[in-house]
C-alpha positions as CSV (number, residue, x, y, z in Angstrom):
1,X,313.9,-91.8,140.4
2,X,310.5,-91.0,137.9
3,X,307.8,-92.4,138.1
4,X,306.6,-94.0,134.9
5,X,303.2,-93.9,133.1
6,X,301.6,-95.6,130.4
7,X,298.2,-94.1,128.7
8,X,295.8,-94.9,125.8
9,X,294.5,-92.2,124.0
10,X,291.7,-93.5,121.8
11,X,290.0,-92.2,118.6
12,X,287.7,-93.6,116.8
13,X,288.8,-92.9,113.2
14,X,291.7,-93.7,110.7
15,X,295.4,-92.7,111.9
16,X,295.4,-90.0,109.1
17,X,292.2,-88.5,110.3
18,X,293.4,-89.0,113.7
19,X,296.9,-86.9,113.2
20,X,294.9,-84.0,111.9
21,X,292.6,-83.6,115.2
22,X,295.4,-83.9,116.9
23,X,296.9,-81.0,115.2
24,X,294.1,-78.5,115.0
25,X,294.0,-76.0,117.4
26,X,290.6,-75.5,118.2
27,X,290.6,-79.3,119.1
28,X,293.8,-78.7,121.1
29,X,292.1,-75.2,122.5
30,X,289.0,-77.9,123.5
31,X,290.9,-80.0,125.4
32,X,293.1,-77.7,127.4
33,X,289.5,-76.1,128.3
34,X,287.8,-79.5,129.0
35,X,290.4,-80.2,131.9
36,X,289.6,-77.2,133.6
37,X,292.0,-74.4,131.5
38,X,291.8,-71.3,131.2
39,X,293.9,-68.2,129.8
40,X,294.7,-71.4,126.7
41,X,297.3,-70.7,124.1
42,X,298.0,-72.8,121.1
43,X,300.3,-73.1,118.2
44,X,300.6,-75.5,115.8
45,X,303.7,-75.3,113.7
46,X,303.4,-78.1,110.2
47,X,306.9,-79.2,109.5
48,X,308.2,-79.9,106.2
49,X,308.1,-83.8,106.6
50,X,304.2,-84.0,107.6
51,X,304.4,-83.6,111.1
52,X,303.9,-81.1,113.6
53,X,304.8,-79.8,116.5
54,X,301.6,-78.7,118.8
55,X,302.4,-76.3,121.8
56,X,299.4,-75.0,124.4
57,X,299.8,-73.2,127.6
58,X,296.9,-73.1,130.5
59,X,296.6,-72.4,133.6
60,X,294.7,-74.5,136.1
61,X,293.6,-74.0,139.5
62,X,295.4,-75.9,142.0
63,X,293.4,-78.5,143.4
64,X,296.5,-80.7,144.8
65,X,297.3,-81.9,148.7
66,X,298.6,-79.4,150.8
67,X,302.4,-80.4,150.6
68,X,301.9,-80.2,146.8
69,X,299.7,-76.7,146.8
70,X,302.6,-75.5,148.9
71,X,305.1,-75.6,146.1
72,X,303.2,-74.1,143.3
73,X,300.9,-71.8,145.0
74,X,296.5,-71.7,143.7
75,X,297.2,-71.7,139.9
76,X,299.4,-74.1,138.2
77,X,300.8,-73.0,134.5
78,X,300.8,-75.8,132.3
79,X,303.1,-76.0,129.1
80,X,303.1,-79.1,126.9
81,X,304.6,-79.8,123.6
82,X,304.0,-83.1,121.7
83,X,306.1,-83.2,118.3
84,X,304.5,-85.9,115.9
85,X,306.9,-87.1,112.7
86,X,305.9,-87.6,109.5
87,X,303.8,-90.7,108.4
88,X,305.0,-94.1,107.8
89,X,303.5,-95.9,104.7
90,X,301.0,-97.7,107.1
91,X,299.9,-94.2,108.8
92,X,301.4,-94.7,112.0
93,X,303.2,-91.6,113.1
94,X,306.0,-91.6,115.9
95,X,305.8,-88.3,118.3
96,X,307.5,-87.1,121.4
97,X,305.6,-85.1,124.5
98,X,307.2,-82.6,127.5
99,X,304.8,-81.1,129.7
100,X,306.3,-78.2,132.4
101,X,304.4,-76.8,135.2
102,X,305.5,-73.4,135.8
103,X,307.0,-72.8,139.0
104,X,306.0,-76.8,140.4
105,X,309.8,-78.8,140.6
106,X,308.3,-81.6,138.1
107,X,308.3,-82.1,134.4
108,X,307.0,-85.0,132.4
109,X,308.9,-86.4,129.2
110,X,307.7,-89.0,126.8
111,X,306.9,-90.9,124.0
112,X,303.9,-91.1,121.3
113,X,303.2,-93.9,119.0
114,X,300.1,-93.1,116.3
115,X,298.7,-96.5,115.0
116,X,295.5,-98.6,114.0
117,X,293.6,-99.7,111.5
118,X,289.9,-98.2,111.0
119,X,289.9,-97.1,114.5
120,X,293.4,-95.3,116.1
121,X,295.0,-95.2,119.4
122,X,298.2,-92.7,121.1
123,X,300.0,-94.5,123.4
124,X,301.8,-92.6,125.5
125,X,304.9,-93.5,127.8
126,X,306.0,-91.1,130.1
127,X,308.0,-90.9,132.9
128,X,307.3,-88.1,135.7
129,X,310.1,-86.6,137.4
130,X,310.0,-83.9,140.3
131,X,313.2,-82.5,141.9
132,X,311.5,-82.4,145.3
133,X,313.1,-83.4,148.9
134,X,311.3,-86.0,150.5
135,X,308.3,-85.6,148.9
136,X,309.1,-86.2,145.4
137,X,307.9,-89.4,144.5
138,X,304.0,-88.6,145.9
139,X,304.5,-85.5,143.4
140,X,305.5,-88.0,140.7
141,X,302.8,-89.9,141.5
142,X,300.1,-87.1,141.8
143,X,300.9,-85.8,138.4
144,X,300.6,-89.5,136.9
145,X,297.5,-89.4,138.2
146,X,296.3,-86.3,136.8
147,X,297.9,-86.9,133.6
148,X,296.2,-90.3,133.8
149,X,292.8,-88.4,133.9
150,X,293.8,-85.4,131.5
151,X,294.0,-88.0,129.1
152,X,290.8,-90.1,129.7
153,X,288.9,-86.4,129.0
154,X,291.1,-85.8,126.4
155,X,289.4,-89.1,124.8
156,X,286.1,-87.6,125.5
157,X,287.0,-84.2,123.6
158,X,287.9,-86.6,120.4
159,X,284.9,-88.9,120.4
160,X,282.9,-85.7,120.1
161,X,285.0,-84.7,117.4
162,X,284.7,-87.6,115.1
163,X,281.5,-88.9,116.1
């Protein structure tokens, strides 16, 4: 069983404005450093509709619980890859996210939605999966919560952008 998540990315600027923060890679580079990253790579690949598809690798020290620090070690390799489609007439864009951690049992998969009017918001559904006896749903459950507060800083990095 996953555990499911629901976020709200905010930024406070137009959907079209919005898409191309979310696709620059020193914004992107930003973030990955904001929540504690380092050793950050980033590509950004345009695709011939208007979207993009935005990869970044870190690595983060471990600060988890001791069952969850035992199966990754005291750095944690994160890879995540959110794919946003082209532009519907009204600006919103539909995306997709995956985020690994290298050697942790757990993956995240989900789904993007870029919308508003003036001001524009990415809501994110996920759902959390780790493949770990016993102890896999507080795993789920601790990387919802990070992911919970990745995002919140994440929100930080773009109001300093746009404002």
């Amino acid at each position: 069983m996953a555990t499911s998540l629901t976020c709200q990315l905010p930024i406070p600027t137009d959907p079209h404005a919005a898409f191309l923060l979310l696709s620059d890679p020193d914004y992107v580079r930003a973030v990955a450093e904001r929540t504690g990253g380092h050793d950050v790579e980033v590509t950004v690949e345009p695709t011939d509709d208007g979207g993009a598809t935005i990869r970044s690798h870190r690595v983060l020290p471990a600060k988890l619980p001791s069952y969850a620090k035992a199966l990754v070690g005291e750095t944690i390799t994160i890879h995540e890859t959110r794919v946003f489609g082209p532009a519907a007439d009204d600006g919103t864009r539909d995306g997709t996210i995956e985020v690994t951690f290298g050697g942790a049992p757990a993956h995240v998969t989900g789904t993007m939605r870029l919308e508003g009017e003036g001001t524009s918001s990415v809501e994110v559904v996920m759902q959390v999966k780790a493949s770990v006896p016993l102890v896999g749903g507080k795993v789920e459950r601790l990387c919802a919560d990070q992911i919970g507060a990745s995002i919140t800083r994440e929100a930080l990095v773009a109001a300093e952008r746009v404002g």
